[in-house]
N, CA, C and O atoms as a DFTB+ gen file, in Angstrom:
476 C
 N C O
     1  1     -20.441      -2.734      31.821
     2  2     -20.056      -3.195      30.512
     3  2     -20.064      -1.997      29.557
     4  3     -20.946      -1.142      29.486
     5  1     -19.108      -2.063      28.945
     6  2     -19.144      -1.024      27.897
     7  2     -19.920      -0.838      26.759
     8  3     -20.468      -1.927      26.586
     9  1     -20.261      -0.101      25.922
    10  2     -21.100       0.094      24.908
    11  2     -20.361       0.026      23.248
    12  3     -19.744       0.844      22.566
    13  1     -20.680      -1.012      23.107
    14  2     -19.982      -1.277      21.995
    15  2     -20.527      -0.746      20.393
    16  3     -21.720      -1.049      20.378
    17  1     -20.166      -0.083      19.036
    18  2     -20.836       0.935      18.506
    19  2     -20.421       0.118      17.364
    20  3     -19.275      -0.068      16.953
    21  1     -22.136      -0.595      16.667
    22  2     -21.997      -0.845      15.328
    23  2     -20.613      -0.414      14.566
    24  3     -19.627      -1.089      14.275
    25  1     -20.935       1.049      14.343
    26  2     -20.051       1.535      13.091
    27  2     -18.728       1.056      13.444
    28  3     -18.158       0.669      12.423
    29  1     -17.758       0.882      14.855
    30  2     -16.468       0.939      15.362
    31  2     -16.330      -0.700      14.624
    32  3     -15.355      -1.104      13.989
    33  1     -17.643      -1.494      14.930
    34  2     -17.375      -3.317      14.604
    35  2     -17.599      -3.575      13.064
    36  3     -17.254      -4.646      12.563
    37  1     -18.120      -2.679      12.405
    38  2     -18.046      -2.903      11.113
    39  2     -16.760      -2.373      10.436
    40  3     -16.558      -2.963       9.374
    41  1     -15.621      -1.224      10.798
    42  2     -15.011      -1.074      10.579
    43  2     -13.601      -1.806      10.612
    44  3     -12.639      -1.936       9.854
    45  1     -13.993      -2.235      11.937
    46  2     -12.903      -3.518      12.503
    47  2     -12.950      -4.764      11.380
    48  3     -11.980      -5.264      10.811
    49  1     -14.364      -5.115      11.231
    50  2     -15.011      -6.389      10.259
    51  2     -14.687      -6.496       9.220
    52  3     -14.554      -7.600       8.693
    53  1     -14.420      -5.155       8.499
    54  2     -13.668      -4.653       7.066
    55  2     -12.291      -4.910       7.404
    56  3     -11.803      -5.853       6.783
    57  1     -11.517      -4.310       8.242
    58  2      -9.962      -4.404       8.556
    59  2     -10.003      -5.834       8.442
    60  3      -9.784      -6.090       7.258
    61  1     -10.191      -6.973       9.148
    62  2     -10.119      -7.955       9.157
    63  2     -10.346      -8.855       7.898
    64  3      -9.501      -9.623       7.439
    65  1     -11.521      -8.667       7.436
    66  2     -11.274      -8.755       5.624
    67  2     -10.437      -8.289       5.398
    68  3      -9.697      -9.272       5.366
    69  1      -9.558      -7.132       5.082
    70  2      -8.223      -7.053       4.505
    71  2      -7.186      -7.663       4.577
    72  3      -6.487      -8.177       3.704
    73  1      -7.036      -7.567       6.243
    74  2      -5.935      -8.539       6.713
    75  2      -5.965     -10.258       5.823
    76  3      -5.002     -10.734       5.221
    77  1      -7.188     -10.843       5.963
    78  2      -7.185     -11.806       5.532
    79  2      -7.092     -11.962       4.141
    80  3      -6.726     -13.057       3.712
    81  1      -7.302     -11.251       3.534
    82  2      -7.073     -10.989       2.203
    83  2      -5.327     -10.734       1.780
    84  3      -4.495     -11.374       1.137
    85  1      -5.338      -9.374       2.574
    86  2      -3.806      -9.536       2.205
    87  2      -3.011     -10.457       2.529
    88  3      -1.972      -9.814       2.381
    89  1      -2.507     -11.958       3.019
    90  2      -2.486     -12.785       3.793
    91  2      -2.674     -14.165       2.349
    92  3      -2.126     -15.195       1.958
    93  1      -3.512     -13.510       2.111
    94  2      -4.007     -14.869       0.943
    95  2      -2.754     -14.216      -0.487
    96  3      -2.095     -14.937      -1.236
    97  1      -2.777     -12.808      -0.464
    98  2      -2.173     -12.015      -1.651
    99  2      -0.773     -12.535      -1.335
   100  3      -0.035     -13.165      -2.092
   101  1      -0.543     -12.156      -0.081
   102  2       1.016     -11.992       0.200
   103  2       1.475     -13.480       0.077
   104  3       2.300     -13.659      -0.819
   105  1       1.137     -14.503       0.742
   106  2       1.633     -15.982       0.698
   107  2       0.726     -16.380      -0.546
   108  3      -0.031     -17.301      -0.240
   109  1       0.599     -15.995      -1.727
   110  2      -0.314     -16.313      -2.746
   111  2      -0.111     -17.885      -2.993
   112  3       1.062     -18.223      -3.150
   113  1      -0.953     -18.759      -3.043
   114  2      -1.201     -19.820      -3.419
   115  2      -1.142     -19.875      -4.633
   116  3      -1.351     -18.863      -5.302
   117  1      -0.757     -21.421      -5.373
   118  2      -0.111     -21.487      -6.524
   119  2      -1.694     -21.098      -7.620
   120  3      -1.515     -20.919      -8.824
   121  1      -2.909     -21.025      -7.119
   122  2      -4.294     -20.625      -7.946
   123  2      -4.046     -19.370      -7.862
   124  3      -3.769     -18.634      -8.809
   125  1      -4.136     -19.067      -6.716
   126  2      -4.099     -17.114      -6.849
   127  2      -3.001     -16.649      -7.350
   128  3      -3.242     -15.586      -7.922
   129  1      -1.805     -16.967      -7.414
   130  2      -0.389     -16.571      -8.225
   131  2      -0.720     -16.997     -10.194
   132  3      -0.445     -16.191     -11.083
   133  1      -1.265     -18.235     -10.424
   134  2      -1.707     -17.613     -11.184
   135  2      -2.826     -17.134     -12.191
   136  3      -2.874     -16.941     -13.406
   137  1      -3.403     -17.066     -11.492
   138  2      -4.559     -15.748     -11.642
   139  2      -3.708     -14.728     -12.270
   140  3      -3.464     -14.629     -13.473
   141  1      -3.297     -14.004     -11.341
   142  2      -2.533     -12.969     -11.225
   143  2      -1.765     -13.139     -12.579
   144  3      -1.745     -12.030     -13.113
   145  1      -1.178     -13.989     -13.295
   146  2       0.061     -14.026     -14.381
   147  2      -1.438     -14.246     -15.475
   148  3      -1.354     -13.681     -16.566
   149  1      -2.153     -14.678     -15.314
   150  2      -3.184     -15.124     -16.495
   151  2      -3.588     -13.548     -16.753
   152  3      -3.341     -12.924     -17.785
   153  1      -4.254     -13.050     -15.602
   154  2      -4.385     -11.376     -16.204
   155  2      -3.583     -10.765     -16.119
   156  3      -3.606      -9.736     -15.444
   157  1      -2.342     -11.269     -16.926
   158  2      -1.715     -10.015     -17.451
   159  2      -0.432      -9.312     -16.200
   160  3       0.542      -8.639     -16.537
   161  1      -0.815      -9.729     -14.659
   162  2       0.119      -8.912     -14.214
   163  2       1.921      -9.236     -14.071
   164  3       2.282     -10.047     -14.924
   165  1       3.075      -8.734     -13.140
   166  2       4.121      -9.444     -13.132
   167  2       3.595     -10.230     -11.988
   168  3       2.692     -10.154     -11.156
   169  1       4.675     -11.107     -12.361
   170  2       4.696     -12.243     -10.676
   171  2       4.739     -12.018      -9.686
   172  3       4.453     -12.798      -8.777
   173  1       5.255     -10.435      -9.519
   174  2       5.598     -10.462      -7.911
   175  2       4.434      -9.388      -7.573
   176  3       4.323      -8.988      -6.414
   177  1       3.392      -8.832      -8.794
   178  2       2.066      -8.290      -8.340
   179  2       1.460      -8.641      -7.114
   180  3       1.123      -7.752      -6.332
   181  1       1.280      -9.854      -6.852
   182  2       0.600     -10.307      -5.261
   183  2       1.114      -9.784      -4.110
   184  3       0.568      -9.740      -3.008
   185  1       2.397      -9.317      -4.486
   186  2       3.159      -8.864      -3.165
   187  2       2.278      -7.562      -3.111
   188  3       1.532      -7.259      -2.179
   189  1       2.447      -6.980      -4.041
   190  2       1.680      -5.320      -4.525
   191  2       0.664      -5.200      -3.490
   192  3       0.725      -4.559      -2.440
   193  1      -0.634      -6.188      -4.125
   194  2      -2.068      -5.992      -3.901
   195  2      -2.330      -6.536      -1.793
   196  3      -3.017      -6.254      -0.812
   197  1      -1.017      -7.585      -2.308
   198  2      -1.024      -7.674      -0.683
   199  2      -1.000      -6.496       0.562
   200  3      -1.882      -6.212       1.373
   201  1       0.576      -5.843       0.351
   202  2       0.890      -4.879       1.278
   203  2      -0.525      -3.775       0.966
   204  3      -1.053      -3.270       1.957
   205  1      -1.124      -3.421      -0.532
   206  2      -2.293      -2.341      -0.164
   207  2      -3.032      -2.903       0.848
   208  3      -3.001      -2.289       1.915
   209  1      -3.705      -3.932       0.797
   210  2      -4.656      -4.827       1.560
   211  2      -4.604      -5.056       2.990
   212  3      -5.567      -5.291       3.721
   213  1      -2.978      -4.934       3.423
   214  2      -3.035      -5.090       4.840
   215  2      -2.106      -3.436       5.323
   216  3      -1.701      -3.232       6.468
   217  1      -1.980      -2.706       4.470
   218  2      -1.932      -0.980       4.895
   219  2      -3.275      -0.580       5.335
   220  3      -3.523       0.115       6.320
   221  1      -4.435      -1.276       4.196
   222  2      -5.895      -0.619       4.157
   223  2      -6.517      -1.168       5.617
   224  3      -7.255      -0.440       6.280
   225  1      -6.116      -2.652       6.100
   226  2      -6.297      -2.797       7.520
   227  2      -5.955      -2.092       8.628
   228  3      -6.782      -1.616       9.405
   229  1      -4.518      -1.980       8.766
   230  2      -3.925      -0.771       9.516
   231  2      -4.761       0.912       9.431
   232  3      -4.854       1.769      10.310
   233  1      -5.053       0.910       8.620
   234  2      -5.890       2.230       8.400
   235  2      -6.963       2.204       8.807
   236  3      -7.403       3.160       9.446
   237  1      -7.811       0.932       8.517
   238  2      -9.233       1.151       8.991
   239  2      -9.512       0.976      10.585
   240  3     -10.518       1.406      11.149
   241  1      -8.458       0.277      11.207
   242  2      -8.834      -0.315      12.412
   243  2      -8.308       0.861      13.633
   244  3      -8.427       0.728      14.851
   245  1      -7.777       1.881      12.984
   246  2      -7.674       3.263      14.058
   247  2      -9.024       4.275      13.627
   248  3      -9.155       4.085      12.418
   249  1      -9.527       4.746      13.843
   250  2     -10.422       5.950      13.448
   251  2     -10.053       7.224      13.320
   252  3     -10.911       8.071      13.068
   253  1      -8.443       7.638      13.505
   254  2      -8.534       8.368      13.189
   255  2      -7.939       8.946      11.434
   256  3      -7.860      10.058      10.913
   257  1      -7.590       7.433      10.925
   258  2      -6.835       7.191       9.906
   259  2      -8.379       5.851       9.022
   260  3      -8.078       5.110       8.087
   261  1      -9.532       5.881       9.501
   262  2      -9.986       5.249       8.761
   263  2     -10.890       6.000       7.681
   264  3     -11.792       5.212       7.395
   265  1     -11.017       7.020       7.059
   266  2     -11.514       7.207       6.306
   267  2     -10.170       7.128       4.775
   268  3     -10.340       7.059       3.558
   269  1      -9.063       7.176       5.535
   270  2      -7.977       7.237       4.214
   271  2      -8.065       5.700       4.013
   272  3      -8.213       5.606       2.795
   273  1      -8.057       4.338       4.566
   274  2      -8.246       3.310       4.928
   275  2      -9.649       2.987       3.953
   276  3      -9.772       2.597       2.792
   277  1     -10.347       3.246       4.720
   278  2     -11.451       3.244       3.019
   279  2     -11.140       3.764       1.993
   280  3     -11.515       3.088       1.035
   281  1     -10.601       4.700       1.705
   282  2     -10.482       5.277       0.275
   283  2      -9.619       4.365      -0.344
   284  3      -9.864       3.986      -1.490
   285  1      -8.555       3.931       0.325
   286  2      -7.508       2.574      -0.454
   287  2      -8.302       1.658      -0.385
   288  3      -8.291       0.962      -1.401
   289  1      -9.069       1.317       0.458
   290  2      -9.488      -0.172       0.580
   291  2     -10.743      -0.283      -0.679
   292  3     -10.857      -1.274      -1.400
   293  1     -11.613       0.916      -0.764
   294  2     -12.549       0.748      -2.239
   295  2     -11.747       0.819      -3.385
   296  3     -12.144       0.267      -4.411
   297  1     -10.438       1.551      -3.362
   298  2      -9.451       1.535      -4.500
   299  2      -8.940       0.471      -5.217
   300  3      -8.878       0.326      -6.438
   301  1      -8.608      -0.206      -4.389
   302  2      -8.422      -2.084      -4.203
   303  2      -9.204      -2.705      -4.358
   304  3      -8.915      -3.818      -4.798
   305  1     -10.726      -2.377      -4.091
   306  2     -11.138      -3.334      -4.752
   307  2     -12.380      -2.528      -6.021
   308  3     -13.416      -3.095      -6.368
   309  1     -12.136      -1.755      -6.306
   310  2     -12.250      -1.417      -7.757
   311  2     -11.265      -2.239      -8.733
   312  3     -11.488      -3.181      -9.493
   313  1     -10.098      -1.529      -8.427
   314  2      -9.138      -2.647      -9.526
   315  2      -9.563      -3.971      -9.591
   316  3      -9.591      -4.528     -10.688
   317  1      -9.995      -4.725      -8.288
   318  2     -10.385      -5.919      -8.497
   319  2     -11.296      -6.579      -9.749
   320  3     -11.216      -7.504     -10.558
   321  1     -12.319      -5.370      -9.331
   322  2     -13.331      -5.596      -9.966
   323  2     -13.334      -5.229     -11.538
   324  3     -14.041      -5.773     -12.386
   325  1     -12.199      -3.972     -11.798
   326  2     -11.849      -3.451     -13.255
   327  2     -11.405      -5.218     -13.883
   328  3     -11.718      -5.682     -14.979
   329  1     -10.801      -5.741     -13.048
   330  2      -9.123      -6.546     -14.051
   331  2     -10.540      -8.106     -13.862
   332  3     -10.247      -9.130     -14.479
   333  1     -11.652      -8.116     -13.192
   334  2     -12.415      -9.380     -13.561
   335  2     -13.233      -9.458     -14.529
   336  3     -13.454     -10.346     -15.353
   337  1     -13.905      -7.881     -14.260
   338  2     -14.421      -7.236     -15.451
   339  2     -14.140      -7.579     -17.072
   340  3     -14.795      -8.154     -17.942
   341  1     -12.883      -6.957     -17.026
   342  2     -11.766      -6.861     -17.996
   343  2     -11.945      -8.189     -18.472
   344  3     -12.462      -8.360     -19.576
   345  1     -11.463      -9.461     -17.548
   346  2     -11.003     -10.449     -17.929
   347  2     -12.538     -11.645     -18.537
   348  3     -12.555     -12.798     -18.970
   349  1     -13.473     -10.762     -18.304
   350  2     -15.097     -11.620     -18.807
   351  2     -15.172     -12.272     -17.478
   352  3     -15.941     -13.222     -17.624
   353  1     -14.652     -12.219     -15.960
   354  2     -14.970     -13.329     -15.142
   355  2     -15.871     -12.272     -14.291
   356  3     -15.478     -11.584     -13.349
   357  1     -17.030     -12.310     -14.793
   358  2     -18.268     -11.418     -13.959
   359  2     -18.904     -11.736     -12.426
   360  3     -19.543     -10.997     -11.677
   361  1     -18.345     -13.541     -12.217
   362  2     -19.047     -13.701     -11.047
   363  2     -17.837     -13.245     -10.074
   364  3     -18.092     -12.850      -8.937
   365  1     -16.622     -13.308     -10.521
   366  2     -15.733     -13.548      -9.204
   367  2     -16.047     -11.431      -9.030
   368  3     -15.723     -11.068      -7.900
   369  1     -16.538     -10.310      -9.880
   370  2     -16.694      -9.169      -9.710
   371  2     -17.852      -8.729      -8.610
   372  3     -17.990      -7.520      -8.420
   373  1     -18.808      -9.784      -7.775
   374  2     -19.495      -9.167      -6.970
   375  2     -18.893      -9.226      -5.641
   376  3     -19.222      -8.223      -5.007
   377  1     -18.338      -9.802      -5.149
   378  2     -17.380      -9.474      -3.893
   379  2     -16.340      -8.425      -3.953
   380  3     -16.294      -7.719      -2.946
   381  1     -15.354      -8.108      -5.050
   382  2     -15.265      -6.849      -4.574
   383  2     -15.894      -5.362      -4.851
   384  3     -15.481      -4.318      -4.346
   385  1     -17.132      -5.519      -5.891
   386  2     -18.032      -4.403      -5.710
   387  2     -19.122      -4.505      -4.221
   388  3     -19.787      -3.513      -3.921
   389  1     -19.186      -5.530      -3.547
   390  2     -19.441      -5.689      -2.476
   391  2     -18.690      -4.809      -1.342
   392  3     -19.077      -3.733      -0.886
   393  1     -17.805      -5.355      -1.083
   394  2     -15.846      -5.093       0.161
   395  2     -16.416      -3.169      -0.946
   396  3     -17.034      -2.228      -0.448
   397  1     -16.053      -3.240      -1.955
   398  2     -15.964      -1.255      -2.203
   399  2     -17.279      -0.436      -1.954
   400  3     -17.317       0.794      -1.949
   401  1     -18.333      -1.251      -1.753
   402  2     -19.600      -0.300      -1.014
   403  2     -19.783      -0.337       0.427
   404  3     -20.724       0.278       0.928
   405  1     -18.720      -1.207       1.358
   406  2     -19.037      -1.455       2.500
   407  2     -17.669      -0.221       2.970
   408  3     -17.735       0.535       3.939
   409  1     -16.488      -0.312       1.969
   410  2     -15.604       0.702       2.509
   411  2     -16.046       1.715       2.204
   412  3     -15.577       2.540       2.988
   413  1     -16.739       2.222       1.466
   414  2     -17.557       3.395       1.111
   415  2     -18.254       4.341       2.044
   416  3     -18.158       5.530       2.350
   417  1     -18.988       3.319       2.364
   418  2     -19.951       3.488       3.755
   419  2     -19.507       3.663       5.215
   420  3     -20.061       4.374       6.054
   421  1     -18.093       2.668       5.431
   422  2     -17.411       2.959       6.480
   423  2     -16.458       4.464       6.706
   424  3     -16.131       4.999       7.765
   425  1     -16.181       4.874       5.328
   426  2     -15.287       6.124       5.005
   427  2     -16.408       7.222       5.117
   428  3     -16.175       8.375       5.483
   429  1     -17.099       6.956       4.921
   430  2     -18.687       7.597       4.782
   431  2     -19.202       8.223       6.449
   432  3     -19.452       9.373       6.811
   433  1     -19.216       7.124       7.087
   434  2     -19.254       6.732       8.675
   435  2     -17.986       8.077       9.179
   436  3     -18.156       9.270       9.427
   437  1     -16.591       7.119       9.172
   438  2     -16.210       8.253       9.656
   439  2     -15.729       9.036       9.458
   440  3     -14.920       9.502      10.261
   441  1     -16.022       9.671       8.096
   442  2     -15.654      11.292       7.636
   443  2     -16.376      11.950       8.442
   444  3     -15.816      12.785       9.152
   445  1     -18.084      11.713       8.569
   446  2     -18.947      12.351       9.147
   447  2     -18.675      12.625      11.143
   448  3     -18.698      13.655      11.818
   449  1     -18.527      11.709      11.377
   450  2     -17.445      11.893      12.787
   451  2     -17.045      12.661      12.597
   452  3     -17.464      13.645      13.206
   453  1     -16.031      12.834      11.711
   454  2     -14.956      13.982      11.904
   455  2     -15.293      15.300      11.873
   456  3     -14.547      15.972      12.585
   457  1     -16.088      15.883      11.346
   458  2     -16.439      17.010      10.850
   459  2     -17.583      17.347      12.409
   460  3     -18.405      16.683      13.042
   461  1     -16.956      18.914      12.496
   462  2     -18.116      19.411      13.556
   463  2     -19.309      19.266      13.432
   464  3     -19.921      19.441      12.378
   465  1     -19.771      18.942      14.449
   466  2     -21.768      19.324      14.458
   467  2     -21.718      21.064      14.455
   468  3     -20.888      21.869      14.875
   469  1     -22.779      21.175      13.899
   470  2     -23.456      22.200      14.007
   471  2     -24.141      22.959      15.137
   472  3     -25.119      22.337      15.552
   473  1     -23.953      23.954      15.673
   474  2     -24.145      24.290      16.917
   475  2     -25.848      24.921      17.239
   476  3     -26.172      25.275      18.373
């Protein structure tokens, strides 16, 4: 049996949050569409936040493209958290300051991979 490596399943675990996320963005439901028009954005914004959301999946779920994959994926959900912020809705702001410390940590993860050990 193979050896399966925390960091590889938390990274996957994040991709998969995106996917599902982008998924909810992209076929936006008539609540989440408008959301989206209440703060301020255009209508076809969901398409926007969608395709980042499921690029940031595609990114995270290779390793050798997941640290750029985190950097969009905490990017995304900073804005999240700017435009709930913004909007006085403070509770819906701890899930994605949540999702942006876990991509943090995963970009974190494998930058450090990448870079030589020390001999």
């Amino acid at each position: 049996m193979s050896k399966i490596s925390w960091r590889h399943v938390s990274a996957l675990a994040l991709a998969a949050f995106f996917v599902v996320g982008s998924l909810s963005n992209i076929f936006a439901p008539g609540s989440i569409y408008e959301e989206y028009l209440r703060w301020g954005y255009p209508h076809w914004f969901h398409f926007v936040t969608g395709s980042l959301e499921l690029t940031t999946a595609v990114l995270l779920a290779q390793a050798r493209t997941r640290p750029w994959g985190s950097a969009l994926g905490c990017t995304v959900m900073l804005a999240a958290l700017a435009t709930v912020t913004l909007h006085g809705e403070y509770g819906h702001g701890v899930p994605p300051l949540i999702v942006a410390t876990l991509s943090i940590v995963v970009g974190w993860i494998a930058w450090r991979k990448r870079l030589p050990s020390p001999a």
